[in-house]
N, C-alpha and C positions, 0 to 999 in steps of 0.2 A: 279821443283815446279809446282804442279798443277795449273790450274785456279779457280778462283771462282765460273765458269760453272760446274767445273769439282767435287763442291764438298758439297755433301747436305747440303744447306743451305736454310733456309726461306727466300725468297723475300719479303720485305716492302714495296717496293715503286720502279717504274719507268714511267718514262716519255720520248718515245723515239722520239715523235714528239714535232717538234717547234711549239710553238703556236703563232699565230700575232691575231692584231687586227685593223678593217677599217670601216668606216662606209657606205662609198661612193662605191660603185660598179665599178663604173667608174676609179675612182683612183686608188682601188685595180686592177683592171685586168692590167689598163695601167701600174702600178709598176712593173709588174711579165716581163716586157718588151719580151711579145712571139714571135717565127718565127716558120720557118716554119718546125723546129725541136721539135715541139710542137703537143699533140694531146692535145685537150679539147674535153671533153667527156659529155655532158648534155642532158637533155628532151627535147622536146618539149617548152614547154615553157619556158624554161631558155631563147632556140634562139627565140622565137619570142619577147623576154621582150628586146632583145637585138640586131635585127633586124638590120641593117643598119646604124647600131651605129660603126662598125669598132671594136669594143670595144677586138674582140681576133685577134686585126692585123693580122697578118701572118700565125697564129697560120693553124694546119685541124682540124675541127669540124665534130666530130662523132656524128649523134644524136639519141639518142637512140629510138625514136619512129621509125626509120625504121625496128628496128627489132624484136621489140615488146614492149609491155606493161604492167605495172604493175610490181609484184613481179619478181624476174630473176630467169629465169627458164633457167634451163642447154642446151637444144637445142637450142634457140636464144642468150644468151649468148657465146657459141661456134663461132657464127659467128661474132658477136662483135669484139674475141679475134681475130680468123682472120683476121678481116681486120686491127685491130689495131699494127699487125704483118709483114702488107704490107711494112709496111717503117723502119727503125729503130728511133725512136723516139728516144728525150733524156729524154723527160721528159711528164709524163701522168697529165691534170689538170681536176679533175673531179670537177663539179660544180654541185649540185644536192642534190636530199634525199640521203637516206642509202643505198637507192638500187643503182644509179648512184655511190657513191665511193662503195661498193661489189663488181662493175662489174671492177672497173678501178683498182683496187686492182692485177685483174687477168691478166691487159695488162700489168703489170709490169715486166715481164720475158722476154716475146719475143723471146722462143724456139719454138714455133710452137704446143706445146701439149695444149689439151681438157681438159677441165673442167672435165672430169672424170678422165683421166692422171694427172693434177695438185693436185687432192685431191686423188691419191694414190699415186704420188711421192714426198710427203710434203720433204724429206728427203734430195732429192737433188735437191730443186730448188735455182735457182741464180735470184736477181732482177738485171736486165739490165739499168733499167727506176727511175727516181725519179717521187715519185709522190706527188701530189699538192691536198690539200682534200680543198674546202670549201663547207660547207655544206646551204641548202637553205631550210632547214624545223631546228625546234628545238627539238628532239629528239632523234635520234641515235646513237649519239656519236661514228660513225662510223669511222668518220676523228681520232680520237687519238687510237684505239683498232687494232688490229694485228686479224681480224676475216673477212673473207667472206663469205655469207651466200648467197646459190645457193639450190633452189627446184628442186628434183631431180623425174621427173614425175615418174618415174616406180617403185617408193618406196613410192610413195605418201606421202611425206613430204618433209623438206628442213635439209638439212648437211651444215656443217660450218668447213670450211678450216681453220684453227688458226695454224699461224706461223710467228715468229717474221720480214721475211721478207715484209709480208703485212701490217706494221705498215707503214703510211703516212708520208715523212720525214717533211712535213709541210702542218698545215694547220691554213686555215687566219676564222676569226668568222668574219662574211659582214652582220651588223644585219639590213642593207638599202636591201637585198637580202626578207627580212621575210616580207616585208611593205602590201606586196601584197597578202601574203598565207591566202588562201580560210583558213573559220573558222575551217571546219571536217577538215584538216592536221594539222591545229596546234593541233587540240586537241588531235587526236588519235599520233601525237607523244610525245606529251606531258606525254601522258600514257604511251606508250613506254620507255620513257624518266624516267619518276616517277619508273617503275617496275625496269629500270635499276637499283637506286639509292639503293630500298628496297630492292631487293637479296642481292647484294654487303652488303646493311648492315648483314643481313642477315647470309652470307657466312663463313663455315667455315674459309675460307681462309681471311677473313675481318680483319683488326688491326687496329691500331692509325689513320694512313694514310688515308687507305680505307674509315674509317667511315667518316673522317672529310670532305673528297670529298663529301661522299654521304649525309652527315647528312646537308651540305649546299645546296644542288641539289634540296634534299627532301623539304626543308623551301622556296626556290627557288620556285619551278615548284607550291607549294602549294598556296602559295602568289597571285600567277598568277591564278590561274586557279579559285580559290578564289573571286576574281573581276572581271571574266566573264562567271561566272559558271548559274546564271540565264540571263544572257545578251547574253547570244552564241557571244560572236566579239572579236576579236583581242585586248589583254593587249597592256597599255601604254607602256611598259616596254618590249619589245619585246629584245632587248640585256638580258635582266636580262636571260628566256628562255633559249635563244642561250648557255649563258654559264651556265648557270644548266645544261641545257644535256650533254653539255663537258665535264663538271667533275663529270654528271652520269656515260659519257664514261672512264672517267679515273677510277674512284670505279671498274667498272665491266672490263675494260682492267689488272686489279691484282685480285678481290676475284671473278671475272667471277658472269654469271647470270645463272640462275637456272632452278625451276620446270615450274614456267609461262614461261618464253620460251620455254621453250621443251615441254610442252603441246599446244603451241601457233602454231608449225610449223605445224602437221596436219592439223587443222583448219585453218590455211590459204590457205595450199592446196588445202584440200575437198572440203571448204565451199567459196573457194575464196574470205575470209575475205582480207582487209588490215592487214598488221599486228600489227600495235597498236591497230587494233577493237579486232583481234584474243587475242592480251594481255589480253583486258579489258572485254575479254570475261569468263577467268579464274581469274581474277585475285582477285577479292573477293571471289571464292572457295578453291583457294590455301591458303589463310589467314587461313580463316575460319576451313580447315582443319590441319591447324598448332597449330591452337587453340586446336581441338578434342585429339591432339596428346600431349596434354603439350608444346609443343616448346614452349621455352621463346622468347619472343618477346618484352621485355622490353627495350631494347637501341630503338627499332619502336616507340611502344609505348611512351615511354621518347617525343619523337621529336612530334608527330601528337599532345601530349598533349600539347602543347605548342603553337603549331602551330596552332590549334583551340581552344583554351582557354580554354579546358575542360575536365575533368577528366572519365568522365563518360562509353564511350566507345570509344575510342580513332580510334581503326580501325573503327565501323561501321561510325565514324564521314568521316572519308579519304571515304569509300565507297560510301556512301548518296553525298558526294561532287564527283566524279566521275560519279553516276549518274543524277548527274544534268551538268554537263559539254556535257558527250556523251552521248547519247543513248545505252545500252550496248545489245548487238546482242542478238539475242534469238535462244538459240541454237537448241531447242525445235520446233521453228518455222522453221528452217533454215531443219529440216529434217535431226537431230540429235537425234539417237535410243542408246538405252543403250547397245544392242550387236555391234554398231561401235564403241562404248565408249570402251569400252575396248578391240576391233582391233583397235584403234586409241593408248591406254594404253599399247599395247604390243609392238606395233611400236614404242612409245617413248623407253618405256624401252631398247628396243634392238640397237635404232639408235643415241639414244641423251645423253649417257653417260657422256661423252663431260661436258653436263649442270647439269649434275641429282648430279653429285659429287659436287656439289655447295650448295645443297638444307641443309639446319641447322636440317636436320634429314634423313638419310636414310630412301627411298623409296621403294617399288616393283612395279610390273606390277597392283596388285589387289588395292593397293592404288593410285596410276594414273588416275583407271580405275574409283574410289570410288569420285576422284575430278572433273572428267569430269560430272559424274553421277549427282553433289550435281550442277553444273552449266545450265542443264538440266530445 
């Protein structure tokens, strides 16, 4: 008898990480009781918030500022995996944004292959390591999703490894972790977080399931952003956040995300946007050009009307509220021409299939080219 693997069927629903929840930092780490069979994997600032506190006992602490900064880029990334290869770990604790669990995702294996080996032998990789997500921005939903996202400089944009052994066998939501985040990360992953939810709904691949994830995420992350959208400062309600992007991640770990991220990875590259600025940088052109095309967008719509009380224009209401939350990048400014527009549109087409089979209408290269243009 076959397996279920073994036989076309539609997936509805999975959840293959444990999810917990803590509020205290301190208690959470002491619970995971570490030694020295442990890597922890963080920024800069995770260790300086936690300094001579003892707080990862035993544990080795990798930090990621030695070996670079910002988005993960495959040449420092590489050495990361190396040294996290030094020892046999039992188990990898990444504490961090989305970039911090991406990188820790890749110490999972511990054969000795590169980041350009890893992402051409998806086929026959083994995880050796459990790994431990807690995440310390509200956004990525990186701790529940099976995806690692690594900029690949000599292609000038970023690929994304997806395969089920990269799913987090747990991760803890520490909303005493968020108390501190600078106002621009909450908000650019908040966008992050928001575009997850709206693909997902979006997506062909979207059902019952899916939506009710995203359809709570969406009301969620709007809520919040909502009461400190002329105030620029951190919501009361910072757990609420935390698990919106959760079950942003969980939406888009089944009907996956789409065109704003695969327009989003050159512009972070190029223009060394963060990447929820790069989001939020398409991400009222990708609507807008959804509109041009007919796509129905009524389950969206449904929710924003509701969400803002008003019938009127439902998305430009969501967009006028994102731009009062961030400042949305100006591409124009940034030294963005209409003939990179569509060398940036071709490169999506060719390298981000991956995302593009997500989008609730089939794309080309000249339509890519047509949304970077309208963002211009």
């Amino acid at each position: 008898m076959r397996s279920l693997s073994e036989i076309s069927l539609k997936r509805i629903f999975r959840l293959r990480t444990e999810l917990y929840s803590e509020s205290d930092p301190m208690l959470c780490f002491g619970k995971l009781g570490m030694n020295e069979s442990d890597l922890v994997i963080a920024g800069q600032s995770v260790i300086n918030q936690f300094k001579g506190t003892g707080v990862f006992q035993n544990a080795d602490v990798l930090n990621l500022a030695e070996y670079g900064y910002g988005e993960p880029k495959r040449d420092w990334v590489d050495k990361v995996i190396a040294k996290a290869n030094e020892i046999p770990y039992r188990r990898i604790i990444a504490v961090g944004g989305g970039a911090t669990i991406d990188i820790a995702k890749l110490c999972i294996f511990g054969d000795g292959r590169s980041v350009k080996q890893l992402f051409a032998d998806k086929s026959s990789l083994t995880k050796r390591r459990e790994l431990i997500a807690i995440p310390t921005t509200c956004g990525t939903g990186s701790e529940v999703t099976n995806v690692s996202v690594v900029e690949f400089e000599d292609l000038n944009s970023k690929l994304g490894l997806q395969i089920d052994e990269l799913f987090p066998d747990r991760a803890i939501l520490v909303d005493g972790l968020l108390q501190s985040l600078p106002y621009r990360v909450f908000a650019v992953t908040s966008i992050d977080a928001l575009a997850h939810a709206v693909e997902s709904l979006l997506s062909p691949k979207a059902d019952e399931f899916t939506d009710m994830y995203a359809k709570t995420a969406i009301e969620g992350i709007i809520e919040n952003l909502t009461e400190v959208q002329t105030k620029r400062c951190l919501p009361k309600d910072l757990q609420k956040s935390l698990i919106c992007a959760n079950m942003a991640g969980i939406a888009f770990s089944i009907a996956g995300c789409a065109t704003m991220h695969a327009l989003s990875f050159p512009l972070g590259s190029n223009y060394r946007l963060a990447h929820g600025e790069a989001i939020n940088a398409v991400f009222g052109g990708v609507l807008q050009y959804y509109r041009s095309l007919d796509v129905k967008l009524d389950k969206l719509e449904k929710i924003l009307m509701n969400a803002f009380g008003s019938d009127d224009d439902p998305i430009q209401d969501l967009l006028d509220l994102l731009n009062d939350v961030y400042d949305c990048p100006d591409l124009k400014a940034l030294g963005v021409t209409k003939r990179e527009c569509k060398e940036m549109a071709a490169s999506v087409y060719e390298n981000q299939q991956r995302l593009l089979v997500n989008s609730p209408i089939t794309l080309n290269a000249d339509d890519l080219a047509n949304i970077y243009i309208t963002c211009l």
